[in-house]
C-alpha positions as CSV (number, residue, x, y, z in Angstrom):
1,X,-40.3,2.3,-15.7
2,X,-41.7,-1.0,-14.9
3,X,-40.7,-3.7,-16.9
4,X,-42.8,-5.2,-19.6
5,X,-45.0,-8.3,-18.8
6,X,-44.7,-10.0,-21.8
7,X,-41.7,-10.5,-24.5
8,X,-43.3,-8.7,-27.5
9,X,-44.5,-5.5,-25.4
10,X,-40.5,-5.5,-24.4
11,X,-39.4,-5.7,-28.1
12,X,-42.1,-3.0,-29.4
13,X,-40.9,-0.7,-26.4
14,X,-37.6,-1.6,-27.6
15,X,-38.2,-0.7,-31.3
16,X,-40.3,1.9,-30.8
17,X,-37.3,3.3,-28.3
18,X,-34.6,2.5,-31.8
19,X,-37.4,4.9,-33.5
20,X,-37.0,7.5,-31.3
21,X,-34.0,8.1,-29.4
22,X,-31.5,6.5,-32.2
23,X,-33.0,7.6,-35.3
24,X,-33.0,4.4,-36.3
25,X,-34.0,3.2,-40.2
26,X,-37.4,1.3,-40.3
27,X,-35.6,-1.3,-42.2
28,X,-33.1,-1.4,-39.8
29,X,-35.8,-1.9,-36.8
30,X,-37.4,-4.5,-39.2
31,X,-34.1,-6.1,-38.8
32,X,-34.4,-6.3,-35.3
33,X,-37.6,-7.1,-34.6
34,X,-37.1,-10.6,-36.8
35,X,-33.8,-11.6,-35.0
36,X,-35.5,-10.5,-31.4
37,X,-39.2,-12.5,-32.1
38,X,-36.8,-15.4,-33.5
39,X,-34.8,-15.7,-29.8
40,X,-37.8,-15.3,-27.8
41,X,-39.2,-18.0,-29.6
42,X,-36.4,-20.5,-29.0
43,X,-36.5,-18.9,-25.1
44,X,-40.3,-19.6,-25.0
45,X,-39.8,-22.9,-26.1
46,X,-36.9,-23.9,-23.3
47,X,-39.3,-22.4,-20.4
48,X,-37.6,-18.5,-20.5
49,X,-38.5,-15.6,-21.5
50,X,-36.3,-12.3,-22.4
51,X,-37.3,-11.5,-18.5
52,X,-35.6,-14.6,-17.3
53,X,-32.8,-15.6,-20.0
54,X,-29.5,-16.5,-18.0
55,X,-26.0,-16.1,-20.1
56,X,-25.5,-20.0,-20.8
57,X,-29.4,-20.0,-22.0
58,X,-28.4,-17.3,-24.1
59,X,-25.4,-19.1,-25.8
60,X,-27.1,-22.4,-25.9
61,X,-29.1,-20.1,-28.0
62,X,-26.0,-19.3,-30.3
63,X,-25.1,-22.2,-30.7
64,X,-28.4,-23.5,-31.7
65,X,-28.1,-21.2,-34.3
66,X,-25.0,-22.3,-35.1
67,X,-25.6,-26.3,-35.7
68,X,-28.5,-24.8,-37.9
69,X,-25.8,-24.0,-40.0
70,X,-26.7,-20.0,-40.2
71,X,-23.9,-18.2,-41.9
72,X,-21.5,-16.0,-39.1
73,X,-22.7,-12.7,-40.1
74,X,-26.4,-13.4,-39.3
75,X,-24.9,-15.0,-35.5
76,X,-23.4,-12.0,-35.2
77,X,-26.6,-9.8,-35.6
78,X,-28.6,-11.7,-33.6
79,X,-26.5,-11.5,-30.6
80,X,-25.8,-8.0,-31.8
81,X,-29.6,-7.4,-31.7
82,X,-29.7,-9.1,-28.0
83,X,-26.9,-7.0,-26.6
84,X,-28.8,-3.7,-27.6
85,X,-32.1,-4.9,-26.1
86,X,-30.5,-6.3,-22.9
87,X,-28.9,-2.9,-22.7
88,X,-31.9,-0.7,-23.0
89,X,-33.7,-2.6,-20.3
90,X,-30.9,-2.5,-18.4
91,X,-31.1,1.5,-18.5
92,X,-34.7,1.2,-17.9
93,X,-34.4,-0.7,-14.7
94,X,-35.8,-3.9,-16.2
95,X,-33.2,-6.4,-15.3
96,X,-30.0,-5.8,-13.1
97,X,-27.9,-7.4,-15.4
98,X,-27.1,-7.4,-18.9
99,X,-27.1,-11.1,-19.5
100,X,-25.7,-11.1,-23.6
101,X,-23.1,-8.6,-22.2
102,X,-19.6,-11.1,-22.1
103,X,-21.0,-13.1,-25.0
104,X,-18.1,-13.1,-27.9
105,X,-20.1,-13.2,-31.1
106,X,-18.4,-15.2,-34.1
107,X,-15.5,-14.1,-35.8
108,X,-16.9,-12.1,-39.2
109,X,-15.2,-12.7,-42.6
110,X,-15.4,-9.8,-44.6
111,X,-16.3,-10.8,-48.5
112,X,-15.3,-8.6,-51.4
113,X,-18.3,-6.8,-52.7
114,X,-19.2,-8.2,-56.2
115,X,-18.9,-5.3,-58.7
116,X,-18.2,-4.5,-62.2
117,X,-16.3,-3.4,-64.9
118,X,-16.8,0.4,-66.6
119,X,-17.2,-1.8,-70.0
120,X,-20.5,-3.8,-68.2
121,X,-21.9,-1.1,-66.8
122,X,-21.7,0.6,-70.3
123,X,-24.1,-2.3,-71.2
124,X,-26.2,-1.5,-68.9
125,X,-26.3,1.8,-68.7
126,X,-27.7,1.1,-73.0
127,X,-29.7,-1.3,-72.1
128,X,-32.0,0.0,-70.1
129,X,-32.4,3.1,-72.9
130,X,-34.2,0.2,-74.8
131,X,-35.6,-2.0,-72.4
132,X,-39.8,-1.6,-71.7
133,X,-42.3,-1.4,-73.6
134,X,-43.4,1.9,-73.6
135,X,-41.5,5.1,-73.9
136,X,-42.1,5.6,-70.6
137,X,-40.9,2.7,-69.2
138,X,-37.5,3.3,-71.0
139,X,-37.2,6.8,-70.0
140,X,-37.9,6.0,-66.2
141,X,-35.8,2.7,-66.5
142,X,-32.8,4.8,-67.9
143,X,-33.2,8.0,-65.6
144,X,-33.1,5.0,-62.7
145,X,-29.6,3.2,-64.0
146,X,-28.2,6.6,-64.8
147,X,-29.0,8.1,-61.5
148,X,-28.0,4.9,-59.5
149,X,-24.6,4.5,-61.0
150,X,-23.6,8.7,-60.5
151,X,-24.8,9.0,-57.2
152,X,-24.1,5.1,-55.4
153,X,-27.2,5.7,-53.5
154,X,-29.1,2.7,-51.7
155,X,-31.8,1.5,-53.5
156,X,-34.8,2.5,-50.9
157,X,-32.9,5.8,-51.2
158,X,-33.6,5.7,-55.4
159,X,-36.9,4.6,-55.3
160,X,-38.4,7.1,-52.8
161,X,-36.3,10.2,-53.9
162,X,-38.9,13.0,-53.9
163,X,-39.5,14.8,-57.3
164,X,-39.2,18.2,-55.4
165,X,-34.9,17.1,-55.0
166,X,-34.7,17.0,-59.1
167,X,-36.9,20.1,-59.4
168,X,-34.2,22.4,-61.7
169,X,-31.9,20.5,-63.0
170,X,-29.7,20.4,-59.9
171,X,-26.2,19.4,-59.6
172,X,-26.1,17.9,-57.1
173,X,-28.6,15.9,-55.3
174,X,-30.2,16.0,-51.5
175,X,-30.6,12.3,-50.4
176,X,-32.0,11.3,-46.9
177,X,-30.1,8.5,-45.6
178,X,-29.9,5.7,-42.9
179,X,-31.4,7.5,-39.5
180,X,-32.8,9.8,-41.5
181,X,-29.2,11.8,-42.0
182,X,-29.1,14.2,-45.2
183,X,-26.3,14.1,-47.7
184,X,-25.6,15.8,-51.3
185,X,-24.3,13.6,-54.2
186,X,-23.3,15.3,-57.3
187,X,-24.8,14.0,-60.4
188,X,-23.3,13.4,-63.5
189,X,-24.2,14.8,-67.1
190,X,-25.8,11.8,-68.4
191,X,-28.2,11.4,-65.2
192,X,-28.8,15.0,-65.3
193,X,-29.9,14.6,-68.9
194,X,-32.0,11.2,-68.4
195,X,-33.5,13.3,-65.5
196,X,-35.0,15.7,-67.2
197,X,-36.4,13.4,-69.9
198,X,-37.9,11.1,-67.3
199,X,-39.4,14.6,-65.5
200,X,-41.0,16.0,-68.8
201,X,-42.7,12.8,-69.4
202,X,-43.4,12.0,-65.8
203,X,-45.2,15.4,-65.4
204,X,-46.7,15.3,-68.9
205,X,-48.4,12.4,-67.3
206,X,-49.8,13.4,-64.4
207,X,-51.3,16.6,-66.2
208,X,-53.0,14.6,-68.5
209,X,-54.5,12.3,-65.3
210,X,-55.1,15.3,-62.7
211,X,-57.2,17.1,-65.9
212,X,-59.3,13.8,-66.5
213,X,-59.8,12.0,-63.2
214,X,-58.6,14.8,-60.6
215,X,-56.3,12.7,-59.2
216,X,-53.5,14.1,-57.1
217,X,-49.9,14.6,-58.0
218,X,-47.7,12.1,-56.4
219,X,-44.6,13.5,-53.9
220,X,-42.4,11.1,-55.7
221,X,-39.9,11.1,-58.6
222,X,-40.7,7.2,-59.5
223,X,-44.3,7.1,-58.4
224,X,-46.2,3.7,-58.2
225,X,-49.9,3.0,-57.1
226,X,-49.0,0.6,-54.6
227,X,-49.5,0.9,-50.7
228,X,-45.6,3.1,-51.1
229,X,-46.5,5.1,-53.2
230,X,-43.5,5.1,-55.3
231,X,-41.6,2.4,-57.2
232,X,-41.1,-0.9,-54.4
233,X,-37.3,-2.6,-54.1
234,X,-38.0,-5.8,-55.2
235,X,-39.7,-4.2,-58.5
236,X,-36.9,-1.8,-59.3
237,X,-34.5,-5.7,-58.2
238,X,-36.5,-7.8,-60.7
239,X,-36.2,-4.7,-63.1
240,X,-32.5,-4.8,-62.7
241,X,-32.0,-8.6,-63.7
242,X,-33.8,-8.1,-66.6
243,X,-32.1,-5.5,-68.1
244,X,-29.2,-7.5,-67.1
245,X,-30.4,-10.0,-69.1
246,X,-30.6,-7.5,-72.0
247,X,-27.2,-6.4,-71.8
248,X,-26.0,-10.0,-72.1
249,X,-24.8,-10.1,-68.6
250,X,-25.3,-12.9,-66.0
251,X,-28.6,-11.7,-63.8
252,X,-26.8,-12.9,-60.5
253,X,-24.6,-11.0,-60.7
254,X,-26.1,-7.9,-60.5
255,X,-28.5,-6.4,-58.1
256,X,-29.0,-2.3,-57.2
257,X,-26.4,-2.9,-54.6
258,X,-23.5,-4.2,-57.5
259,X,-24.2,-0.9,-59.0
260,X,-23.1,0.8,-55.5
261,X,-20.3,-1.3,-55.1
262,X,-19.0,-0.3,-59.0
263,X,-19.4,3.7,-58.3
264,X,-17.4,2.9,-55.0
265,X,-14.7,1.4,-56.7
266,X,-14.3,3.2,-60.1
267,X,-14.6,6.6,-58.1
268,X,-11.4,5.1,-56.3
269,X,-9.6,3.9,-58.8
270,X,-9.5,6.9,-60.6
271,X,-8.0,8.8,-57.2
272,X,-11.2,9.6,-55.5
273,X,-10.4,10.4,-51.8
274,X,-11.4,7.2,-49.3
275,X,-13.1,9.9,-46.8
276,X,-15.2,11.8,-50.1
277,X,-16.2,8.2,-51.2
278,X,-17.8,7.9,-47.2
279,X,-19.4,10.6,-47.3
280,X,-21.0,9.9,-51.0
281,X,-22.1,6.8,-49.8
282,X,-23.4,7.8,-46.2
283,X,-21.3,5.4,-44.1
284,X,-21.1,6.0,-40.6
285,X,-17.6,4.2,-40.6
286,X,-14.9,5.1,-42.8
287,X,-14.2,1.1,-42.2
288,X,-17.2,0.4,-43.7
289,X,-16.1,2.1,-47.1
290,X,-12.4,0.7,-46.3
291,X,-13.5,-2.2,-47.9
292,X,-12.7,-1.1,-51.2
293,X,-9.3,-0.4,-50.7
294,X,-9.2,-4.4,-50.9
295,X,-10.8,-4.7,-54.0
296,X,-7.9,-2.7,-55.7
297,X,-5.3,-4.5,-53.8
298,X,-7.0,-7.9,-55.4
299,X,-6.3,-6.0,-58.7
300,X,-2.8,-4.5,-58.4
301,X,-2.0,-8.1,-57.1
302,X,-3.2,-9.7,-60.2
303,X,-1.5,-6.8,-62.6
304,X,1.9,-7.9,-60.9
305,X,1.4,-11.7,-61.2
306,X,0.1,-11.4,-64.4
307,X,2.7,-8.6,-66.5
308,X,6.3,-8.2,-64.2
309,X,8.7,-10.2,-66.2
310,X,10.0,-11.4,-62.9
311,X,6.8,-12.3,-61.9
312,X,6.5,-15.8,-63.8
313,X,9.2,-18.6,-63.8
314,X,11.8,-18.3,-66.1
315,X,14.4,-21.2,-67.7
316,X,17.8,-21.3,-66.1
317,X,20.6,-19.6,-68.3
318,X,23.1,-22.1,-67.0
């Protein structure tokens, strides 16, 4: 296959390869698209192109990055993002070479995820029972908190579920993940029961509209009239930090993703299995969920330090 002439037909082929062959997540192509557009511009601007790039151009690049004081984590993508385009065109006969291939990316600190106590997610969990304005927004505001906490799922994966997966009153749930991979979740009583509630009112609803208008029902559980069609993100985020601020807690510290992090690592400290927890949360790694083993070593630390007599200075006997 004849190589691209210009750097954005190679990234679209790229992409639209990710898409294809790899499954890969649209966010997760969005990802690479930004990180790929943003080397090709520094390239353009130093007289290369993807075509041309040489290694030291490429880590001149890195290091660029680097002085602009970008955090580790989002070095490493980028060259990660490099090596994976460098290495399709290689095994499309582009280039000869796979110029990012030697690179060594920065080393990657690993922070604890922020999470939270059963007690705060309690608060939550009543708060968003009272928080809207309408009966409807409380019901789909607490079917949302309830389901996110029992089931860990991302929150593109909450906000697109389709209503046909709740049809029933399941116990467990059908969630299409990252590369479109299927999992079940099991959900609790309490989401089971704010499921229902949100259903009858969600399909009382759309009676009422499909009698008076005509209008169609919508394939989602948390349907929306935007572009979507369901519920966006960055609503159900900003929804999130207020009903933070309703249960009196700090809204930065809490996003969808803190409520994944707290399933995570109140399933394991009540014994869950480290392999069941992957699975629940649809990581590809079991190093990826590994992470949470450290958050209970952080506790067990502080338990020691804090309550073994031995554990605190004592005055000499003699």
């Amino acid at each position: 296959m004849a190589a691209p002439a210009t750097d954005p037909r190679w990234i679209s082929t790229f992409l639209d390869a990710q898409a294809a062959e790899q499954g890969a997540a649209r966010n997760t192509r969005l990802a690479y698209g930004r990180d790929l557009v943003d080397a090709s511009g520094w390239l353009v601007r130093q007289g290369a192109t993807l075509a041309t790039a040489t290694r030291p151009a490429l880590e001149t690049y890195l290091a660029h990055l680097d002085a602009q004081g970008l955090a580790p984590a989002t070095r490493a993508r980028r060259l990660s993002a490099l090596k994976q385009l460098y290495r399709f065109a290689v095994d499309e006969g582009w280039r000869a070479d796979n110029p990012a291939l030697q690179i060594k990316g920065p080393g990657k600190t690993r922070a604890l995820p922020d999470t939270l106590t059963l007690a705060e997610v309690d608060a939550l969990l009543a708060a968003a029972e009272t928080h809207g304005s309408k009966p409807a927004d409380r019901l789909r505001n607490t079917c949302l908190m309830q389901v996110l906490y029992a089931t860990g799922l991302r929150v593109s994966e909450l906000v697109s579920l389709p209503v046909a997966a709740v049809r029933g009153d399941p116990q467990l749930l059908l969630v299409r993940g990252k590369g479109d991979k299927d999992r079940m979740v099991p959900l609790s009583r309490p989401a089971r029961a704010a499921l229902t509630a949100w259903l009858a009112h969600r399909d009382a609803e759309e009676d009422t509209a499909r009698t008076k208008t005509g209008a169609k029902p919508s394939p989602f559980l948390f349907p929306s009239r935007g572009q979507s069609g369901h519920l966006t993100r960055i609503r159900f985020f900003t929804l999130i930090k207020e009903i933070s601020l309703a249960a009196g807690l700090d809204p930065a510290r809490v996003t969808p993703h803190t409520l994944r992090h707290a399933f995570a690592t109140h399933l394991l400290q009540n014994g869950a299995d480290l392999r069941a927890i992957q699975t629940l949360l649809g990581h590809a790694d079991i190093a990826t969920t590994e992470i949470y083993t450290h958050i209970l070593d952080e506790r067990l630390k502080r338990l020691v330090l804090e309550n073994h007599p031995l554990a605190t200075a004592r005055p000499s006997t003699r």
